[in-house]
N, CA, C and O atoms as CSV, one atom per row, in Angstrom:
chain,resi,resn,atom,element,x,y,z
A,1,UNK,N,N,17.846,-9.250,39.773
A,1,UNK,CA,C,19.028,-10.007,39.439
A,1,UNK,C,C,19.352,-10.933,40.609
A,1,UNK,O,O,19.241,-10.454,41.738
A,2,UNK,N,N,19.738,-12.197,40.474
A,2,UNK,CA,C,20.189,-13.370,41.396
A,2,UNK,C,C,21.341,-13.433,41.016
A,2,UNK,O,O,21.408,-13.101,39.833
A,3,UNK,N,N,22.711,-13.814,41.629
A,3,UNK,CA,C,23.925,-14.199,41.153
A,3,UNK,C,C,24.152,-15.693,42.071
A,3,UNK,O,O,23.475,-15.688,43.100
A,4,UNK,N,N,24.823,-16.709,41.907
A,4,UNK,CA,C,25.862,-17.498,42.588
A,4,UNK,C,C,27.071,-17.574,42.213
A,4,UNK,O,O,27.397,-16.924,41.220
A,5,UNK,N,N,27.831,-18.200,42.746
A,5,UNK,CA,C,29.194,-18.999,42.461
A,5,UNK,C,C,29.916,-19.616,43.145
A,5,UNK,O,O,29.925,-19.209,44.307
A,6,UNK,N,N,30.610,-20.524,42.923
A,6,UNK,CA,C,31.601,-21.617,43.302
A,6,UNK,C,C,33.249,-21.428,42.793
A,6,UNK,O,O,33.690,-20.454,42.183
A,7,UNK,N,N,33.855,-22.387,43.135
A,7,UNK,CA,C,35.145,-21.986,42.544
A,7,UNK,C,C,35.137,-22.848,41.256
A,7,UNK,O,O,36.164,-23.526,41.232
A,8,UNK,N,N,34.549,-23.010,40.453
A,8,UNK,CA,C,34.224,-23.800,38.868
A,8,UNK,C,C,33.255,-22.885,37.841
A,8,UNK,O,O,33.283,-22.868,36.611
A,9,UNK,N,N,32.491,-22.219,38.649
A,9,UNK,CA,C,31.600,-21.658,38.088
A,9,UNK,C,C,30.998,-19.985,38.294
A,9,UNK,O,O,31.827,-19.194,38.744
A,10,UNK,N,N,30.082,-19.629,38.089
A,10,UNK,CA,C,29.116,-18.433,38.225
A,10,UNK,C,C,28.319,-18.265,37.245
A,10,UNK,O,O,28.651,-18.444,36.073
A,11,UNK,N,N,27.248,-17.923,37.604
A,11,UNK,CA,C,25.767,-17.924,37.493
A,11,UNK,C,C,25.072,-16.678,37.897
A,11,UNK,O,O,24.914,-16.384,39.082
A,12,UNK,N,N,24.468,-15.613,36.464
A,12,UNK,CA,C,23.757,-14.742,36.823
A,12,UNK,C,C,22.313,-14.945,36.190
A,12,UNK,O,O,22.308,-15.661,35.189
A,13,UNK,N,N,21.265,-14.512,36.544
A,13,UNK,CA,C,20.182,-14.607,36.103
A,13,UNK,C,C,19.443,-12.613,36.406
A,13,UNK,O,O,19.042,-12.062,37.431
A,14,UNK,N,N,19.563,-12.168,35.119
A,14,UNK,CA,C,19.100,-10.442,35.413
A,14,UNK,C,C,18.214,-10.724,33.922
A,14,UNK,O,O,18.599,-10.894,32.765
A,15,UNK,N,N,16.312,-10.670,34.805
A,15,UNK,CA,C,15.400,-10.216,33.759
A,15,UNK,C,C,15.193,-11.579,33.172
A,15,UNK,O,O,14.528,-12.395,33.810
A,16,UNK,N,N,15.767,-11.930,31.874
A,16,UNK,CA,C,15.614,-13.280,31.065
A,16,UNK,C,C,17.099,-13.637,30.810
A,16,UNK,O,O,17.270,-14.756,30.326
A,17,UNK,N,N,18.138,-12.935,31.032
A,17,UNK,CA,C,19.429,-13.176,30.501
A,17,UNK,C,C,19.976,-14.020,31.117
A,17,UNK,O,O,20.633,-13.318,31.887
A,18,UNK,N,N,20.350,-15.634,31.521
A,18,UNK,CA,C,21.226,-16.381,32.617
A,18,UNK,C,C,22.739,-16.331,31.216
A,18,UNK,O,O,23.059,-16.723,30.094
A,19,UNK,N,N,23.322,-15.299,32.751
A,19,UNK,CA,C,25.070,-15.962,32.254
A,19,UNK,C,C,25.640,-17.014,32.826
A,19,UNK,O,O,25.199,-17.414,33.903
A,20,UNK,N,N,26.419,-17.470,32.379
A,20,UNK,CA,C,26.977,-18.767,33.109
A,20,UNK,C,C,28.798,-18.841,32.688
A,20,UNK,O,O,29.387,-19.249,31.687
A,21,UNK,N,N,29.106,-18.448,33.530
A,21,UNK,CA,C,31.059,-18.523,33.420
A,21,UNK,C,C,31.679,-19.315,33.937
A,21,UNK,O,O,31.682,-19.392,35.166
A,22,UNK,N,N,32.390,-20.141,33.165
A,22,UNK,CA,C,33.546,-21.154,34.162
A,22,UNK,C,C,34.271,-21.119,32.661
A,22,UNK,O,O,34.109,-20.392,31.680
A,23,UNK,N,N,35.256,-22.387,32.982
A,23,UNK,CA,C,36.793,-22.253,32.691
A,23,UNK,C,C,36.626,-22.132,31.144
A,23,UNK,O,O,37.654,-21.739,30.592
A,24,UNK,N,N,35.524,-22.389,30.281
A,24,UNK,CA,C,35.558,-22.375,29.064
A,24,UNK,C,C,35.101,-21.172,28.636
A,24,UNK,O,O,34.930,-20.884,27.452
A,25,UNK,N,N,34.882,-20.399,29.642
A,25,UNK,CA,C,34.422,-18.831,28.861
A,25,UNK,C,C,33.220,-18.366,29.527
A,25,UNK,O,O,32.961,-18.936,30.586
A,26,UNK,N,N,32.471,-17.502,29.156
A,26,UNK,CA,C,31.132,-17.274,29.309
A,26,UNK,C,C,30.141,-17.359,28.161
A,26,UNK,O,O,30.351,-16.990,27.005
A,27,UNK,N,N,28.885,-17.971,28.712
A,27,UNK,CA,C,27.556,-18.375,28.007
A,27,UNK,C,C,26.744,-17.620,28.439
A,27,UNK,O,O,26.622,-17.441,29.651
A,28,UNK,N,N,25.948,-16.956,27.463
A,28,UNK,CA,C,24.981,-15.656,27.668
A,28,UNK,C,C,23.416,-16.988,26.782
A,28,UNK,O,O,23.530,-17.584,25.711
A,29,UNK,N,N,22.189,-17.024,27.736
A,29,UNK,CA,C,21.379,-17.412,27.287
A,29,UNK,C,C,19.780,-16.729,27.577
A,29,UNK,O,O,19.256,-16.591,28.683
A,30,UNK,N,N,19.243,-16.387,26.348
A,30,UNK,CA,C,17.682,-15.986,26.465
A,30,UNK,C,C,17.133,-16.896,27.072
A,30,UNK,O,O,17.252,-18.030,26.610
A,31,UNK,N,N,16.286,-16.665,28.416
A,31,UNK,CA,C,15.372,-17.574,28.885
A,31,UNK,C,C,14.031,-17.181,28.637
A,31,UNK,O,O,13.522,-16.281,29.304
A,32,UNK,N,N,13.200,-17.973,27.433
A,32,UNK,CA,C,12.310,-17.390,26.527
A,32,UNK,C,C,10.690,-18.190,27.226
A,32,UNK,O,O,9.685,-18.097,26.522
A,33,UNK,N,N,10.603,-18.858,28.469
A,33,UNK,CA,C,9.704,-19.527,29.164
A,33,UNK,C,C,9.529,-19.034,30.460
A,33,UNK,O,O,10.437,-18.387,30.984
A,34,UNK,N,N,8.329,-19.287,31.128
A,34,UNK,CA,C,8.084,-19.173,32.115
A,34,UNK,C,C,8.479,-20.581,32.907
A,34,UNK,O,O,8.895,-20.395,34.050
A,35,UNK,N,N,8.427,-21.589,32.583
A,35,UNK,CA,C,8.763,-23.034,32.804
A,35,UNK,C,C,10.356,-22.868,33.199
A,35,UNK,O,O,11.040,-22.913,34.222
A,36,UNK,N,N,10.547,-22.642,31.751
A,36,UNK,CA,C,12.411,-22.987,32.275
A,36,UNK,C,C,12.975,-21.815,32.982
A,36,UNK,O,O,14.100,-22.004,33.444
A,37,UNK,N,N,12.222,-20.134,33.254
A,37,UNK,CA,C,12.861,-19.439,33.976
A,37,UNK,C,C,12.345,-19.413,35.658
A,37,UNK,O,O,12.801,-18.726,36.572
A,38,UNK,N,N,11.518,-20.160,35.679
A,38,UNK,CA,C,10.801,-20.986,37.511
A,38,UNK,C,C,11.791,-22.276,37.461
A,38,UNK,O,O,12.077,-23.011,38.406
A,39,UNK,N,N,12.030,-22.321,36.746
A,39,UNK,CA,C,13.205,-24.079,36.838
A,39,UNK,C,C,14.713,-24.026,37.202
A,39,UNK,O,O,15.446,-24.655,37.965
A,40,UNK,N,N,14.912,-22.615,35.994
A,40,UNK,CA,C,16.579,-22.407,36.325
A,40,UNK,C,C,16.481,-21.505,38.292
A,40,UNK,O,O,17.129,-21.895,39.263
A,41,UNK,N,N,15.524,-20.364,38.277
A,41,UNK,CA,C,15.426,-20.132,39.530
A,41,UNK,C,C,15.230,-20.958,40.872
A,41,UNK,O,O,15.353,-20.457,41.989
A,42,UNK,N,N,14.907,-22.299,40.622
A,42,UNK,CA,C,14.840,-23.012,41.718
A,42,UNK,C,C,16.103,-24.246,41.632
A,42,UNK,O,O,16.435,-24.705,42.725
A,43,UNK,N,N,16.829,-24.808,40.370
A,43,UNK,CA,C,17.638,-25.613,40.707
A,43,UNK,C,C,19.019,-24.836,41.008
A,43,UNK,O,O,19.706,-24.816,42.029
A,44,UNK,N,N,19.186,-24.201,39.753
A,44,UNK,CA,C,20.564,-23.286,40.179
A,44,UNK,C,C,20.888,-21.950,41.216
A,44,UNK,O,O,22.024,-21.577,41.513
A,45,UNK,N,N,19.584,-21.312,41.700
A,45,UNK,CA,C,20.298,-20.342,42.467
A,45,UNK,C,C,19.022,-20.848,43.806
A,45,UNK,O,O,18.482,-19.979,44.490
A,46,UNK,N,N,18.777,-22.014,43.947
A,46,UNK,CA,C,17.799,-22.199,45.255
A,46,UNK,C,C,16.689,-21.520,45.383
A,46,UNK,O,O,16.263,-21.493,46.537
A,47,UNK,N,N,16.084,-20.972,44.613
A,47,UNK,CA,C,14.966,-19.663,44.606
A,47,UNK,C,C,13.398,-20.806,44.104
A,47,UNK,O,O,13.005,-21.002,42.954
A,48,UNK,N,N,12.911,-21.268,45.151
A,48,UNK,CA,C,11.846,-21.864,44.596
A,48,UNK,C,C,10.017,-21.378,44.229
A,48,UNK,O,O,9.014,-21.941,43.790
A,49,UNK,N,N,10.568,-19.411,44.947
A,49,UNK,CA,C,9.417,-19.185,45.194
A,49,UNK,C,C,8.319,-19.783,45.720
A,49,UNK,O,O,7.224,-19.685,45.167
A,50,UNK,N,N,8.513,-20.507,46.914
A,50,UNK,CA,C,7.608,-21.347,47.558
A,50,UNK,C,C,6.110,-20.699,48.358
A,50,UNK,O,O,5.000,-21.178,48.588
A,51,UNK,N,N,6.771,-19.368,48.618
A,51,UNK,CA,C,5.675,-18.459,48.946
A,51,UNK,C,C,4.708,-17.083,48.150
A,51,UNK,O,O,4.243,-15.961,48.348
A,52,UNK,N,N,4.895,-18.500,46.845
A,52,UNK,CA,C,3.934,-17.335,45.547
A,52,UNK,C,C,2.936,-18.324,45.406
A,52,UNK,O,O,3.233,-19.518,45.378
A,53,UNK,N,N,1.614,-17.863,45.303
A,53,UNK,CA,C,1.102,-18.746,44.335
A,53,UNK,C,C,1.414,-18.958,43.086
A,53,UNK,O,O,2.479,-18.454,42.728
A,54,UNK,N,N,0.552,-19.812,41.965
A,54,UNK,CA,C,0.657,-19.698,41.045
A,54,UNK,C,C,-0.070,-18.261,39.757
A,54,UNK,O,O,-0.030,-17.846,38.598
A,55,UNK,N,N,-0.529,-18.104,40.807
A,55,UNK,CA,C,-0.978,-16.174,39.921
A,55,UNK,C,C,0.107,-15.254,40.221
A,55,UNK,O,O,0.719,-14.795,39.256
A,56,UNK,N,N,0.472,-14.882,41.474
A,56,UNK,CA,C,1.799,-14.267,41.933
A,56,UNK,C,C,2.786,-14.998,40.619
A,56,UNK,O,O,3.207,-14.285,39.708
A,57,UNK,N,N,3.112,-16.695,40.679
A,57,UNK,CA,C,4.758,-16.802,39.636
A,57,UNK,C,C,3.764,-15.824,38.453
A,57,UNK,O,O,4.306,-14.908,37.834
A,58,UNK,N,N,2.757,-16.051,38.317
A,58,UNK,CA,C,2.460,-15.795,36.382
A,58,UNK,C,C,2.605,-14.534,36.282
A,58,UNK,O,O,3.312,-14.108,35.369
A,59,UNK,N,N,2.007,-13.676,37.146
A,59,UNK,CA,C,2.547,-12.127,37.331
A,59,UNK,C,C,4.031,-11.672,37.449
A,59,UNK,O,O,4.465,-10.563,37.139
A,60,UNK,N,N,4.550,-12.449,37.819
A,60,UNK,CA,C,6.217,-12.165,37.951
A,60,UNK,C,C,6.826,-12.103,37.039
A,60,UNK,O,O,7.547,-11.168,36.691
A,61,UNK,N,N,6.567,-13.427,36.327
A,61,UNK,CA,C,6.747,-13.563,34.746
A,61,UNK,C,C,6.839,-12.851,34.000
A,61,UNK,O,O,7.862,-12.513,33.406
A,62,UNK,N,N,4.933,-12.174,33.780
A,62,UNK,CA,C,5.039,-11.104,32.899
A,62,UNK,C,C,5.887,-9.630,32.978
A,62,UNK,O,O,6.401,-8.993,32.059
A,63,UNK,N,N,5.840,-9.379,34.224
A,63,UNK,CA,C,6.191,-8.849,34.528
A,63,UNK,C,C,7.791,-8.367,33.915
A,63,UNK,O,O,8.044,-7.474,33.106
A,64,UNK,N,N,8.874,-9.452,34.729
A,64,UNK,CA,C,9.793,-9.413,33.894
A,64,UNK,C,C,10.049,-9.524,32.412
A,64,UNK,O,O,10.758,-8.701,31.832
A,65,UNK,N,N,9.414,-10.650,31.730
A,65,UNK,CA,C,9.225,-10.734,30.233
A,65,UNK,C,C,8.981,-9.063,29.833
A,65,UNK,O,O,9.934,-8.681,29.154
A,66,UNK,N,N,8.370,-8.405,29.974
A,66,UNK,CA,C,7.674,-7.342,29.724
A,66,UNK,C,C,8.847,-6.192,30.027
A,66,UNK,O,O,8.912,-5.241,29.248
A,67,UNK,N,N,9.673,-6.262,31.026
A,67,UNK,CA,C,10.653,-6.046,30.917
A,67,UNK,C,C,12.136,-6.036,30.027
A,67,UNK,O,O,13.028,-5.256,29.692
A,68,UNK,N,N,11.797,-7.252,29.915
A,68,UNK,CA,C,12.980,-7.516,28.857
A,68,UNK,C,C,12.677,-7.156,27.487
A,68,UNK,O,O,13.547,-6.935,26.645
A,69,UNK,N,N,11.358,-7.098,27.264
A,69,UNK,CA,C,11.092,-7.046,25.794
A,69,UNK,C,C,11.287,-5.812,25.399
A,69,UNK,O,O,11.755,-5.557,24.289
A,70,UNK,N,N,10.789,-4.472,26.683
A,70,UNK,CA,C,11.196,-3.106,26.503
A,70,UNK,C,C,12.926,-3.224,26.833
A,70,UNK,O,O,13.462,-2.497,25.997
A,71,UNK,N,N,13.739,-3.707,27.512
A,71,UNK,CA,C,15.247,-3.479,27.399
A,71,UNK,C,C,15.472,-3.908,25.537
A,71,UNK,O,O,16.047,-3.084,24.825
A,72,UNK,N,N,15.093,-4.886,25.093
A,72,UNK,CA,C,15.838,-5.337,24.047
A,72,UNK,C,C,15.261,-4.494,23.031
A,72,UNK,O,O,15.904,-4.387,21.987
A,73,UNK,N,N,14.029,-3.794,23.153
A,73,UNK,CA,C,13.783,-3.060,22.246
A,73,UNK,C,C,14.430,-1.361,22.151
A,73,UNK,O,O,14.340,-0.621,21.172
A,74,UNK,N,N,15.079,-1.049,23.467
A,74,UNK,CA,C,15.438,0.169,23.695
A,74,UNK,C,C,17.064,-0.085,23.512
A,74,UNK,O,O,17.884,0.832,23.518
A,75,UNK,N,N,17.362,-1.364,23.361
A,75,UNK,CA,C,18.857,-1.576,22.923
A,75,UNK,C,C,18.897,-1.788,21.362
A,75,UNK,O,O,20.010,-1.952,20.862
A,76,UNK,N,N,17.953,-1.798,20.666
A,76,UNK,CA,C,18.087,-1.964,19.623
A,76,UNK,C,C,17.656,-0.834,18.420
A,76,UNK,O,O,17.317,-0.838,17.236
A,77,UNK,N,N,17.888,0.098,19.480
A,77,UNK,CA,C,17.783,1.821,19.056
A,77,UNK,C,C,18.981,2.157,18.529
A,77,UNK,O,O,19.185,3.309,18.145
């Protein structure tokens, strides 16, 4: 899990789930890519993984994906 925040906002990213809270509520979004979850990790919480290769990000990936797919399946017990 990564968190930030500001005084407008906050930003969690746990597994594939990015929340995002400011003044209009909170937004819960599936991050269903490896693209856009290396993208949201490097613009919004500074995390560019600069010291992975690209086999290390793809392993990470699965990794988590693989994760999430057993949370959502053990929540849907």
């Amino acid at each position: 899990m990564i968190k930030n925040r500001n005084e407008a906002e906050g930003h969690e990213l746990r597994g594939c789930i990015w929340k995002k809270l400011d003044r209009s509520g909170m937004t819960k979004t599936e991050i269903q890519t490896k693209s856009v979850w290396l993208e949201l990790l490097g613009e919004q919480f500074g995390e560019k993984l600069v010291n992975y290769s690209g086999l290390e990000k793809d392993q990470l990936w699965k990794r988590v994906q693989a994760d999430h797919e057993e949370w959502k399946n053990s929540s849907a017990k």
